[in-house]
C-alpha positions as CSV (number, residue, x, y, z in Angstrom):
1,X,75.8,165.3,155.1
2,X,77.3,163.3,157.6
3,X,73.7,160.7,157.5
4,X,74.2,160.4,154.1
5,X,77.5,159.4,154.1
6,X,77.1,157.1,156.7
7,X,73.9,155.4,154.9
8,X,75.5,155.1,151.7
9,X,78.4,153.6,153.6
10,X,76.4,150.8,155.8
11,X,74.6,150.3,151.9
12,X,78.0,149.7,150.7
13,X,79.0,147.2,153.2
14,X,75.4,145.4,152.9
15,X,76.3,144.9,148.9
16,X,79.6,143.7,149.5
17,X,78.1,141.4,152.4
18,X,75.8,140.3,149.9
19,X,78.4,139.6,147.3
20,X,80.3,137.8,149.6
21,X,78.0,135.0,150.5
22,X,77.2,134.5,146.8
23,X,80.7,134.2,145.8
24,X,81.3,131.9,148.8
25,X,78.4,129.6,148.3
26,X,79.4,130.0,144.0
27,X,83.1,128.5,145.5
28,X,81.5,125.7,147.4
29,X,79.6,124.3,144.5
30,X,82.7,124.9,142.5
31,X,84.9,123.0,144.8
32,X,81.9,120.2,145.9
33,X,83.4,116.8,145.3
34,X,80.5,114.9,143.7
35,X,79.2,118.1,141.5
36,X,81.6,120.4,141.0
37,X,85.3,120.7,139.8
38,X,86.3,118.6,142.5
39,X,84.4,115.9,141.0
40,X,85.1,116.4,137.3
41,X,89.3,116.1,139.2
42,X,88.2,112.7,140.5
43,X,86.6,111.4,137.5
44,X,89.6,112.5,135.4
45,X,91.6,110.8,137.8
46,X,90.0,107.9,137.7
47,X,90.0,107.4,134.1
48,X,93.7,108.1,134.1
49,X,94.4,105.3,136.0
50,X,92.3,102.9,133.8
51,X,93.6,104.4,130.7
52,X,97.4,103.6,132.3
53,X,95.6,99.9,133.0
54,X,94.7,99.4,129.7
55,X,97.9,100.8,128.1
56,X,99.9,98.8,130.0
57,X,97.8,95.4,129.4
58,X,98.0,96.6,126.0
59,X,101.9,96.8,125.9
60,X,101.9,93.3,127.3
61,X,99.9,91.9,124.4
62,X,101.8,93.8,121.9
63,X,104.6,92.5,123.1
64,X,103.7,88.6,123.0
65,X,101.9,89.2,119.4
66,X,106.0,91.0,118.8
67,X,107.1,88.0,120.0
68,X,105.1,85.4,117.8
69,X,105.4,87.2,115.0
70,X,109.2,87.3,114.9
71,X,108.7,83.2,115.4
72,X,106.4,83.2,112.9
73,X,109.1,84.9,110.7
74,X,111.9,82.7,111.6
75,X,109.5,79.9,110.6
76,X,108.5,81.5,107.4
77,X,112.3,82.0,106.9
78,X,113.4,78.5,107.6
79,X,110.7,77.7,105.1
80,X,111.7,79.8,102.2
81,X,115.4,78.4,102.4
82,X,114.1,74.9,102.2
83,X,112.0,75.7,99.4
84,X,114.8,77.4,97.7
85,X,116.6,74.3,97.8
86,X,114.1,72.1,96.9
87,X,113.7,74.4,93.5
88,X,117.5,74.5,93.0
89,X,117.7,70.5,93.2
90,X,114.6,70.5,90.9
91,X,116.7,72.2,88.3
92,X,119.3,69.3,88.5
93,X,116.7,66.9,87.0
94,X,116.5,66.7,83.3
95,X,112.9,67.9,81.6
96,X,110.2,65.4,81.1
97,X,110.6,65.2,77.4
98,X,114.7,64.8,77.7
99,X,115.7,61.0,77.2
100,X,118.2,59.1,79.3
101,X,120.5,56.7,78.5
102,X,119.6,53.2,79.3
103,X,123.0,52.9,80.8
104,X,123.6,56.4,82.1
105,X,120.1,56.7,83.8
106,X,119.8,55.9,87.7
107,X,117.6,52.3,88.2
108,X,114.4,54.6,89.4
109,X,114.6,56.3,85.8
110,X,115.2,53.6,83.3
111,X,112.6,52.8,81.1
112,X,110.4,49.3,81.2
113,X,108.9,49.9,78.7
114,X,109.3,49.1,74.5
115,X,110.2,51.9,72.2
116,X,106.4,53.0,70.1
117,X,108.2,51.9,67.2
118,X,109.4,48.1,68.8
119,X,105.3,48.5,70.1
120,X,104.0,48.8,66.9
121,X,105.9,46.1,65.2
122,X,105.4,43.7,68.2
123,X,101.2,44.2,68.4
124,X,99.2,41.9,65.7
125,X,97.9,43.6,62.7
126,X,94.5,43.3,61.6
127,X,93.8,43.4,57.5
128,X,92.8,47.0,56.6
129,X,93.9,48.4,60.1
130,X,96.2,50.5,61.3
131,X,98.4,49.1,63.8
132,X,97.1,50.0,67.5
133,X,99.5,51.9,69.8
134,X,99.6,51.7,72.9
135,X,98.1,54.2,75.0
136,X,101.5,55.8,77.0
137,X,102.8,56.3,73.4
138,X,100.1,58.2,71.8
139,X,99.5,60.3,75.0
140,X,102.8,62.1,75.5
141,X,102.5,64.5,78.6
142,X,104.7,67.9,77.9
């Protein structure tokens, strides 16, 4: 009894021998640094530090395109005021169709030229004609 106890006790120690060197050579390749874990650790690692490259270049661009935009908006700003006071001084003049006063009207608004109806009386009639207007007095712009 004694034999088989001791051979089913050196078989014992044989299998867990046996399971021993496969677990440790299953570690090794586990812990290899171009294969296993180890290496999948240093890849990660290494595209952590470009992806903290790239996010930081990329907070330095957002930060100038930040910075032109707001110029860009000060600009546009700047713009819209001096448009707005370029509309509100248009509504100051008087419409196209409004006439001045000879004497009222500044010197760069005064008309030059006859009244249509001084025009007509002041252009030579030909027998069975019409008299011919001129052409600023038939072509009123609106």
């Amino acid at each position: 009894m004694t034999l088989i106890s001791d051979i089913l006790l050196i078989g014992g120690a044989l299998g867990v021998a046996f399971y021993c060197v496969v677990l440790s050579r299953r570690l090794t390749r586990f812990t290899d640094l171009e294969k296993g874990v180890g290496g999948a650790i240093a890849v990660l690692s290494a595209q952590v530090d470009d992806m903290t490259r790239t996010l930081q270049a990329a907070q330095v661009q957002a930060a100038s395109s930040g910075k032109t935009l707001e110029e860009l908006t000060m600009r546009a700003e700047d713009v819209a005021r001096r448009l707005e006071l370029h509309v509100a001084a248009l509504h100051d003049l008087e419409e196209p169709g409004d006439p001045l006063p000879d004497a009222a009207a500044p010197v760069a608004f005064r008309r030059t030229e006859p009244e249509p109806a001084k025009a007509a009386a002041e252009q030579p009639k030909i027998k069975g004609s019409p008299p011919v207007q001129s052409f600023f007095s038939s072509h009123r712009h609106s």
